[in-house]
C-alpha positions in Angstrom: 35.8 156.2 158.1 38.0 158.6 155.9 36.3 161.4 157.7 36.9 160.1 161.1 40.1 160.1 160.4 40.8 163.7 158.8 39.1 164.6 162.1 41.4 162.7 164.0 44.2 163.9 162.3 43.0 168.1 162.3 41.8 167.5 166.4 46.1 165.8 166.6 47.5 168.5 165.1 45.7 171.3 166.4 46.6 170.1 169.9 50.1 169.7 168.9 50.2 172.7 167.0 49.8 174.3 170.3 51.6 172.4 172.3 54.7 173.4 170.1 54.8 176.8 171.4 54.8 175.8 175.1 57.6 175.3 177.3 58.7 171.4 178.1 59.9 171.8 181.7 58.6 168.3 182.8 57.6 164.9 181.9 54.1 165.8 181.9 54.2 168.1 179.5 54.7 164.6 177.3 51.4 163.5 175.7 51.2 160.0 174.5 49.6 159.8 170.8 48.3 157.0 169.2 48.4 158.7 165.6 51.6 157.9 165.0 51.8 158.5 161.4 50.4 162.2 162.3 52.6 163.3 164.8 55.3 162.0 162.3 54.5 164.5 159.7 54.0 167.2 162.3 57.9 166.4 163.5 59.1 166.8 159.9 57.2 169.7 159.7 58.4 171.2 162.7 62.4 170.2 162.0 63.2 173.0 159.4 62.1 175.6 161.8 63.7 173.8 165.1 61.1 175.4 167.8 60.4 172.6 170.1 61.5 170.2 167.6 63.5 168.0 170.2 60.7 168.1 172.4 58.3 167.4 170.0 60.8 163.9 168.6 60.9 162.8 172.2 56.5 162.9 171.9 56.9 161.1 169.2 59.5 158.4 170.3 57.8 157.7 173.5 54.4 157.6 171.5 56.0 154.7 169.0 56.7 152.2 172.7 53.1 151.6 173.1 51.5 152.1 169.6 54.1 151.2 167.1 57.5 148.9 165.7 59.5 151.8 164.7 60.3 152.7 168.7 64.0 153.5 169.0 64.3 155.0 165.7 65.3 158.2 166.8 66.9 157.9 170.1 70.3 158.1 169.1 69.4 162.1 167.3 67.5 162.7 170.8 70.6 162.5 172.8 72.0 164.7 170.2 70.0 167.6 169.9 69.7 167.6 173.9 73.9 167.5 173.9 74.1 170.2 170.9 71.2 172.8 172.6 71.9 171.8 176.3 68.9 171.0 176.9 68.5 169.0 180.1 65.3 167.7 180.5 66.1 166.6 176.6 69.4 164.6 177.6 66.9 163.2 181.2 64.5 162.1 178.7 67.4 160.3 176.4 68.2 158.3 179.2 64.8 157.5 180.1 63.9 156.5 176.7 67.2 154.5 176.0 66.7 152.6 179.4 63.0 151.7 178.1 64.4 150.5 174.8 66.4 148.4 176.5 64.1 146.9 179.4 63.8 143.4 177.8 67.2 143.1 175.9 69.2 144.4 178.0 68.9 144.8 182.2 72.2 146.6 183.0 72.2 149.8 180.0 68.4 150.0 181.7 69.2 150.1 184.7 72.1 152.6 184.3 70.4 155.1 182.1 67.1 154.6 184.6 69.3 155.9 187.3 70.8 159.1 185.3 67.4 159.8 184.3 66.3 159.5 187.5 68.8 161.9 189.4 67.9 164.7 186.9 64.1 164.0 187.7 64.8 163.9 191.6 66.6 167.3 191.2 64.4 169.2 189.9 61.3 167.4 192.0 59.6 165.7 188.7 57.5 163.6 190.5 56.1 161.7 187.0 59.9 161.6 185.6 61.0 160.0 189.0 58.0 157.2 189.1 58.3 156.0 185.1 62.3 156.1 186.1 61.7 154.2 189.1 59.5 151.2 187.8 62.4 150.6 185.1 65.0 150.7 187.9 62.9 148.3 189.4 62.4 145.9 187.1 65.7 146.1 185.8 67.3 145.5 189.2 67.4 141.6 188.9 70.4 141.4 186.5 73.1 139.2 187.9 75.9 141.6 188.8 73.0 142.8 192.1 72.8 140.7 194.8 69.4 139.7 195.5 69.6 141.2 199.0 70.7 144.4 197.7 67.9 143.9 194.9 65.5 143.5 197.5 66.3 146.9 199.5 67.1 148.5 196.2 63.4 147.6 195.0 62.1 148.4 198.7 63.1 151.7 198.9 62.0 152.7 195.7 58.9 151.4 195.7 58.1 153.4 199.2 59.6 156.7 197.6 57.0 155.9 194.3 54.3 155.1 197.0 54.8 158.5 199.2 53.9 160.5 195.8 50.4 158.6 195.4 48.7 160.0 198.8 49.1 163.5 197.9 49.1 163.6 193.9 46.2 164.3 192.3 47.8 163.3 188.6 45.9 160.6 186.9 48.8 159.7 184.7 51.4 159.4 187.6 48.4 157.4 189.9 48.2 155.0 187.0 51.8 154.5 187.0 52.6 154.3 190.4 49.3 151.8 190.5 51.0 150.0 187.5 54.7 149.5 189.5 52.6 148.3 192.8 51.1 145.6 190.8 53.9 144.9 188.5 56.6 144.5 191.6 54.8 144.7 194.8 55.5 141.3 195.9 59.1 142.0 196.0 58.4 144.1 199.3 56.1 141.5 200.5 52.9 143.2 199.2 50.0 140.8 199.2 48.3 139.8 196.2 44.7 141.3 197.7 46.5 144.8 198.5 47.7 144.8 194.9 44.4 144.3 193.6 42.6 146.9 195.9 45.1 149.3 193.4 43.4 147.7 190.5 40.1 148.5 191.3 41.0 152.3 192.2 43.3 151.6 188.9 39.6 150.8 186.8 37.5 153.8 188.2 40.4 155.5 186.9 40.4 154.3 183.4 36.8 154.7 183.0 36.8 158.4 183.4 40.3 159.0 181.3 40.4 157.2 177.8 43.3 159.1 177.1 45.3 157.2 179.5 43.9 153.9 177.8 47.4 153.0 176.6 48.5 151.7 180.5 45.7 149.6 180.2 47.4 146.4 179.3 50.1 146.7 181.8 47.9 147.3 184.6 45.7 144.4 183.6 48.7 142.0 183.2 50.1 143.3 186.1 46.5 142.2 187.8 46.4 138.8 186.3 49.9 138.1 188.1 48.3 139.1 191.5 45.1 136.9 190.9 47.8 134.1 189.9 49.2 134.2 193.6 46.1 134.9 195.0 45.4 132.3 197.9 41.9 133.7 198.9 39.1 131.8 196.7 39.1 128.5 194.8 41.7 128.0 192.6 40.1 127.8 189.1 38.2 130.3 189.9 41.9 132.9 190.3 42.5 131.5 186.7 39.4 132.5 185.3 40.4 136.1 186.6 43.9 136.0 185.4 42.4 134.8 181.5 39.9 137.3 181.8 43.0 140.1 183.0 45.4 138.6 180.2 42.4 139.0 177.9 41.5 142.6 178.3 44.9 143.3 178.7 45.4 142.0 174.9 41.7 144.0 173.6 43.2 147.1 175.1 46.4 146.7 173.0 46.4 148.8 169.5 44.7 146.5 166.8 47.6 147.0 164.6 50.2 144.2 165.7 53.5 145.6 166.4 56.1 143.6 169.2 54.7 144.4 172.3 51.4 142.4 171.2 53.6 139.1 171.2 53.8 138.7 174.9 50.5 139.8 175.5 49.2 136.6 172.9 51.6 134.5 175.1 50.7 135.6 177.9 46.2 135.2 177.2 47.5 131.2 175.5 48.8 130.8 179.2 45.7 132.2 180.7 43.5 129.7 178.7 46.0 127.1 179.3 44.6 127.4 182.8 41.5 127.2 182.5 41.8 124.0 180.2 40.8 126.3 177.0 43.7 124.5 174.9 41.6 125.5 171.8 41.7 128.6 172.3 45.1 128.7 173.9 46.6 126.8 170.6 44.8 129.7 168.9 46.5 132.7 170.3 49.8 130.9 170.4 49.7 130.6 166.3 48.5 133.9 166.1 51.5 135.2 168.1 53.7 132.9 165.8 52.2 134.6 162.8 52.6 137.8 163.9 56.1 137.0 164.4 56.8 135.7 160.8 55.0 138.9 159.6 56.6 141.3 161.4 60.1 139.5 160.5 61.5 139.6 163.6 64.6 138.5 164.2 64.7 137.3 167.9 64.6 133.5 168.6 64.2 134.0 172.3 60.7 135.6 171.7 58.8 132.6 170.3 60.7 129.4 171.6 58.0 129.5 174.5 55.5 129.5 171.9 56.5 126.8 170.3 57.0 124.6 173.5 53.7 125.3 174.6 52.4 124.7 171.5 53.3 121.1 170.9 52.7 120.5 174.7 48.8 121.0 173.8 48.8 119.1 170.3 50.7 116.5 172.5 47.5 115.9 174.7 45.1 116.6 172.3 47.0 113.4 170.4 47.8 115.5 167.0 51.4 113.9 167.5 52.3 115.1 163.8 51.6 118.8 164.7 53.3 118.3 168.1 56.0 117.1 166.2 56.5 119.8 163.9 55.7 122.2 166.5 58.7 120.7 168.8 60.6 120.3 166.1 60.3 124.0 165.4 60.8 125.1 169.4 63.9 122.3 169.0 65.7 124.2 165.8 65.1 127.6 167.9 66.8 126.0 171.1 69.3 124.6 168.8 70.2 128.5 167.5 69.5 130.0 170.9 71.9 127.2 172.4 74.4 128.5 169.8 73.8 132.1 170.5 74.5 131.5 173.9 77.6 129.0 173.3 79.3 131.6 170.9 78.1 134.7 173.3 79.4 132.7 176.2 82.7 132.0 174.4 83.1 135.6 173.5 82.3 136.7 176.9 85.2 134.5 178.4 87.3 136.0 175.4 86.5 139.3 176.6 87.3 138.4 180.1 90.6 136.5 179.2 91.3 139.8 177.3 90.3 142.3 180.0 92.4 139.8 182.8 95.3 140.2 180.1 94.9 143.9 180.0 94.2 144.4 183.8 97.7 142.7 184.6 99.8 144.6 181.5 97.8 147.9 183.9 98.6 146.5 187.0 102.5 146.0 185.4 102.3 149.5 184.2 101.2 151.0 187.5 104.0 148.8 189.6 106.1 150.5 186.9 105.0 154.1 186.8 105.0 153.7 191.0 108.5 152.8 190.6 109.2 155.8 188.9 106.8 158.3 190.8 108.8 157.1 194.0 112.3 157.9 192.4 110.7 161.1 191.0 109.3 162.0 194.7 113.1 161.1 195.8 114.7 163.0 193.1 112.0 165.9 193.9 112.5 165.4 197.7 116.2 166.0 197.5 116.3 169.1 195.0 113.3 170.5 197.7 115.9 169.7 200.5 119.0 171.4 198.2 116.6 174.4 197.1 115.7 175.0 201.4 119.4 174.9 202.3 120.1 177.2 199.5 117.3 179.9 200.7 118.4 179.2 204.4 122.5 179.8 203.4 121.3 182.9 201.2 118.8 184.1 203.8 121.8 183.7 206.6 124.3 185.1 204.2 121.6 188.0 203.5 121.0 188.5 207.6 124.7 188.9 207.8 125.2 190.9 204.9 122.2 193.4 206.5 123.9 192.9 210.0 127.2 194.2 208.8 125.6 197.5 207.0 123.8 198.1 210.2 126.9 197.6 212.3 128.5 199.4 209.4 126.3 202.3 209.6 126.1 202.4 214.0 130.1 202.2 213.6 129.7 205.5 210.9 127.2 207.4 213.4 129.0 206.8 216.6 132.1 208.6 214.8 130.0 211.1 213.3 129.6 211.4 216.6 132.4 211.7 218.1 133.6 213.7 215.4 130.5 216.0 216.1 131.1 216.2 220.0 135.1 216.9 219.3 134.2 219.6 216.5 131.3 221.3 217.8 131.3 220.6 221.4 135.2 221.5 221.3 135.1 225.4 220.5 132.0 226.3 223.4 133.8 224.0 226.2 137.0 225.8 225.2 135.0 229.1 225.4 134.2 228.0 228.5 137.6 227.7 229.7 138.8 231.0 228.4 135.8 232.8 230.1 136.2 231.0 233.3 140.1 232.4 233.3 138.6 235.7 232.3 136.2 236.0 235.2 139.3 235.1 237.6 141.1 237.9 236.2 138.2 240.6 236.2 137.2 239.1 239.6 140.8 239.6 240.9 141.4 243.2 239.9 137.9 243.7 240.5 137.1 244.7 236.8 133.1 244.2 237.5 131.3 246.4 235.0 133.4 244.0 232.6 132.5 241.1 234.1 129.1 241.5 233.9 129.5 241.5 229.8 131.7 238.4 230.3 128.6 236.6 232.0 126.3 237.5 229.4 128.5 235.9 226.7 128.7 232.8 228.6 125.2 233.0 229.2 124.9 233.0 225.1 127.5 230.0 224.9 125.9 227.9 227.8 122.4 228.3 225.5 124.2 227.3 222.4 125.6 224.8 223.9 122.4 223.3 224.9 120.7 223.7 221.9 123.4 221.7 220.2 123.6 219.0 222.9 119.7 218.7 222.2 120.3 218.3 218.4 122.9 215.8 218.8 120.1 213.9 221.2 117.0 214.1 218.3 119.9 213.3 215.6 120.6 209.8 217.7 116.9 209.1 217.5 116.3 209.6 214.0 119.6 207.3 213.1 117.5 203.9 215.7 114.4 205.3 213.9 113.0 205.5 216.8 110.8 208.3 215.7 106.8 208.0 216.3 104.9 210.9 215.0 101.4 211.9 217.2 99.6 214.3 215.4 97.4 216.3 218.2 95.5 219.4 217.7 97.3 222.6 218.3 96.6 226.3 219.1 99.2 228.3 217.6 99.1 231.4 220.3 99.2 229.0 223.0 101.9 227.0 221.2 104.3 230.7 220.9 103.5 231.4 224.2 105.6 228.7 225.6 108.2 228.8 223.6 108.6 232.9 223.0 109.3 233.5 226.5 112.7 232.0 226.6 114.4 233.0 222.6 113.3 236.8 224.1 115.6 236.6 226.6 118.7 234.9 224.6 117.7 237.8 222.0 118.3 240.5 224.5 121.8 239.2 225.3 123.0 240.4 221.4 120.0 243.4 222.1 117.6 242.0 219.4 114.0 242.4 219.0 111.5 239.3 218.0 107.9 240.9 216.6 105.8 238.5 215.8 102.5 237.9 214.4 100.5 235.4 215.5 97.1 234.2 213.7 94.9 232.2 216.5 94.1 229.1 214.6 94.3 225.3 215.4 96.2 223.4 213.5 96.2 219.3 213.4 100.3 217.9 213.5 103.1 217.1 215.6 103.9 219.0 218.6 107.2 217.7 219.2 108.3 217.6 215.2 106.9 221.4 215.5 108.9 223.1 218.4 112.2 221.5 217.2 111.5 223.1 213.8 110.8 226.4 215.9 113.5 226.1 218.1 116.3 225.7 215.8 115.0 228.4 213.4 115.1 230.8 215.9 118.6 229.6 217.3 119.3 229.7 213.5 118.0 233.6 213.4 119.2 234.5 216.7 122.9 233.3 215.2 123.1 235.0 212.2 120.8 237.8 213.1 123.2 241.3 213.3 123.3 243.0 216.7 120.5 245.3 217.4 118.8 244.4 214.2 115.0 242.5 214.2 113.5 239.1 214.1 110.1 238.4 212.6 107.7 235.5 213.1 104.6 235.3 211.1 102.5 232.5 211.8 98.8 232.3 209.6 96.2 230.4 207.6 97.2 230.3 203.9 94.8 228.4 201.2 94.4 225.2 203.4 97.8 225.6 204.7 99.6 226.7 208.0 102.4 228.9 207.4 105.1 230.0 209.5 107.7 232.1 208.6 110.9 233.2 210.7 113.0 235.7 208.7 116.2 238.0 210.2 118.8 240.3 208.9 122.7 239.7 209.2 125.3 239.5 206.9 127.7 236.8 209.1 126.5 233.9 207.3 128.9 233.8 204.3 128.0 233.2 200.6 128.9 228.7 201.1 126.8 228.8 203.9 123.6 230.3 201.8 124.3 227.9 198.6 124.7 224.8 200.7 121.2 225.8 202.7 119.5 226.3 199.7 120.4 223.1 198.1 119.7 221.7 201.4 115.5 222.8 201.6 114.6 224.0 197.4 116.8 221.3 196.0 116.3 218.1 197.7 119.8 217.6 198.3 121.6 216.1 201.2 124.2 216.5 203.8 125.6 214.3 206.5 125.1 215.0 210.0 128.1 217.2 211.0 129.1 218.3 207.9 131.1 221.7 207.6 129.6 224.6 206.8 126.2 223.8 207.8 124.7 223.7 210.8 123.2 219.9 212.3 119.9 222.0 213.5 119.4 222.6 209.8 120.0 219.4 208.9 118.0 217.7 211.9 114.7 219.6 211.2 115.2 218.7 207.4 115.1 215.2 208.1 112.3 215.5 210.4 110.0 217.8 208.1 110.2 215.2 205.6 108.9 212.7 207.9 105.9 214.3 209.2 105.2 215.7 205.5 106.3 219.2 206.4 107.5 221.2 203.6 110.2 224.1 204.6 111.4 226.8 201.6 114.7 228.8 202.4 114.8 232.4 200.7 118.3 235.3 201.0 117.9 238.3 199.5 120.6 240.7 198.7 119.9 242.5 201.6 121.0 240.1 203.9 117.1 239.3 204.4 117.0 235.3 205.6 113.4 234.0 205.6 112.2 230.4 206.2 108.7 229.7 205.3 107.4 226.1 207.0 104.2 225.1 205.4 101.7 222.5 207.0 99.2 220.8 204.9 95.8 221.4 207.2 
């Protein structure tokens, strides 16, 4: 014997000593062990070095429901190790094992903890989890707080989910249990006691072929001996002799060493002899289930009052009043303490409710309260939300205004820059004008024509300045409505020079000037507009200043990834203010307003408009009276 079981023991933990190195993704991966004491040592063995020592507890804790008393032990440190490693299947399997622990004591923590074991088993498509999840969710769902129709649909639906898994699995374990819930509850959904049974003989070819499983066997034989009970087919005493014989092997089947479980498997085979008059026997198994209830020291009334009350109900008939007595007696002293139980737990429950309807009204008072307060809060907070808009819309007016009056402010300055322009600038060419016009009456009156014909070039020159500045005072209104809109477009450069060339020729001839140039043929990406009034008013600029009979040079070339154009001339009529303020004007950022003295507004205009297109332009006078302006164009 002692060598059977050192084999026992080295074939347990060979098995488990592999099965601590795999991965525990499902319930499957579960074994159930009757070795309990083995598997204990091999969990204590495994806790110092914590590899698949949770997994390996919830083996063991699952092992101790069928095969020993000490089931629940451990629960509680389950539930912690699965919180403290995040293990989810660990915390799925607390809930499943704290719903089984509770499956006769108490319906509603079953039924709860069946559910959230059950959600985690749905999600990840365990289809064992969901059926052992289900048939506690099942036979927990009769506790008072569910209606029975909802109890009914409850059970109906989740028996049909557990049946849709048994036509395609080919599990033995999760066959057996699905068989087990079919004939545990399947007359809940109406199933009839002969399609019940047709499980339990697929059930038995099962069993015969897988020992292993042997540990279902007495809930699938008491599950059978229920269906035999309602069983209407047959004679009647002959159903009984089926559900002894099913209450019978259901009790063999059990472990040999008497743990809690084995007590309402000996009530249930007295109640199977009971009906087939074996009151013998049936007195026999109901003192050994008394027996084993003194031995084991267990401390639950409710578990052998039955026991007793049958008892004396078959010493009664078999006239051993004195037994029957003592045995009532006994079964009268448990009702007596279960009576009390239930008086003091029926006290405390209305306690507790009294105390919970006390507390529910104090809330209730609380909330009327704190709505109270929330609603003169919202008030308080509508009204500051109302003061806090009327303050953005005041400030925004007052703002709107404020930007109004600087644009009005700034229109009002430009149209008398204007004006100031037009009577400064305009002024001395319309006056020229007028003196020429005089001049030409005179010459044309005493018939002076070789002298009028230089008077007509010089209002030739005048009419051209004068048109060039009318132009500039045009671009100069645009840029103050910004209403500028830069199109860069390609541009050839010789084709560019072409157009404009032609006419600054012949307003060079009138002061007998000669414009070289030197023009690279390259195209050049910006825009055309922003570039001919640079142009322009650098030539008016050179044509001005340039000394009579002297040379204007344009240069226009590719430079390092940059278009240059550079217009210088030589003159010595621009005076020493005019060159300071011009070089502050392009190589040191500074600015001048439109119209100021002592700079021209061409200057000024194609300043403002260089820097808008990106355009940089570099003034340079030499001591020579050498003026060059170099524009450079980023390419």
């Amino acid at each position: 014997m002692k060598t059977i079981n050192l084999l026992l023991f080295l074939s347990l933990f060979g098995t488990l000593a592999i099965a601590q190195e795999k991965s525990y993704k499902q319930v499957r991966d579960y074994q159930i062990s009757s070795n309990i004491d083995s598997l204990q040592k091999i969990v204590e063995h495994r806790k110092s070095k914590k590899e698949n020592y949770l997994h390996l507890l919830i083996n063991l804790e699952w092992s101790r429901y069928y095969y020993s008393n000490d089931f629940g032990k451990d629960v509680e440190t389950i539930q912690t190790i699965a919180l403290k490693k995040k293990d989810s299947l660990g915390q799925a399997m607390f809930y499943y094992l704290k719903a089984l622990l509770n499956y006769y004591n108490n319906n509603k923590i079953c039924f709860e903890n069946g559910l959230k074991a059950h959600r985690y088993f749905e999600a990840h498509k365990d289809s064992l989890g969901m059926v052992v999840a289900n048939h506690l969710i099942i036979g927990s769902a009769h506790y008072p707080q569910v209606s029975h129709e909802n109890r009914k649909k409850s059970v109906f639906d989740r028996l049909e989910k557990t049946l849709k898994y048994y036509s395609h699995i080919s599990d033995v374990r999760t066959k057996l249990l699905i068989i087990n819930s079919m004939l545990q509850f399947g007359h809940y959904v109406d199933k009839s006691p002969k399609e019940q049974l047709v499980y339990f003989k697929t059930a038995l070819k099962l069993l015969k072929n897988h020992s292993e499983y042997n540990y279902i066997k007495p809930s699938i034989f008491t599950g059978a001996a229920n269906a035999y009970f309602r069983l209407k087919e047959g004679k009647k005493e002959d159903n009984y002799k089926k559900v002894q014989w099913c209450y019978l092997m259901a009790y063999q089947s059990s472990p040999s060493k008497p743990f809690k479980r084995t007590l309402s498997l000996l009530y249930n085979l007295g109640v199977g002899y009971s009906y087939i008059k074996e009151f013998k026997k049936a007195a026999f198994y109901y003192k050994k289930g008394i027996e084993i209830y003194n031995k084991l020291n267990i401390n639950k009334p409710e578990l052998i009052d039955s026991y007793y009350a049958n008892l004396a109900a078959i010493q009664y008939d078999q006239k051993d009043y004195q037994k029957a007595y003592q045995s009532l007696e006994k079964e009268m002293r448990i009702r007596s303490i279960l009576d009390s139980t239930r008086t003091v737990t029926q006290f405390q429950e209305l306690q507790t409710k009294y105390e919970t309807q006390q507390k529910e009204l104090l809330i209730k008072k609380l909330e009327l309260e704190k709505q109270s307060i929330n609603k003169r809060a919202q008030i308080i907070i509508t009204l500051l939300i109302i003061t806090i808009l009327i303050v953005l819309v005041v400030s925004f007016l007052a703002i709107k205004i404020r930007s109004t009056n600087k644009k009005l402010k700034e229109l009002t300055q430009s149209r008398d820059k204007l004006f100031t322009i037009i009577s400064h600038d305009l002024r001395s060419p319309l006056n020229s004008y007028q003196r020429y016009s005089e001049i030409v009456g005179y010459l044309v009156n005493t018939k002076q024509y070789a002298r009028l014909k230089e008077v007509l070039k010089k209002i030739d020159v005048v009419g051209l300045n004068l048109a060039s500045l009318l132009n500039n005072l045009l671009e100069w209104s645009i840029i103050q409505q910004k209403q500028i809109h830069l199109k860069p477009t390609l541009i050839q450069t010789t084709t560019f020079f072409s157009n404009i060339l032609p006419i600054y020729r012949d307003m060079a001839l009138i002061k007998h000037l000669n414009i070289k140039e030197e023009i690279q043929d390259i195209t050049i990406k910006t825009d055309m507009h922003v570039l001919s009034l640079i142009t322009r008013n650098l030539l008016d600029n050179a044509i001005k200043y340039t000394s009579e009979g002297k040379e204007i040079f344009i240069k226009a070339a590719l430079e390092v990834n940059t278009f240059v154009l550079i217009i210088s001339n030589q003159g010595d009529s621009m005076t020493e203010s005019q060159i300071e303020k011009i070089d502050r004007l392009f190589n040191k950022g500074y600015s001048f307003d439109f119209g100021e003295e002592g700079i021209g507004t061409g200057l000024i205009l194609i300043k403002e408009f260089a820097k808008t297109n990106d355009i940089k332009i570099v003034f340079d006078h030499t001591q020579e009276n050498l003026t060059t302006f170099q524009v450079i164009i980023a390419t």
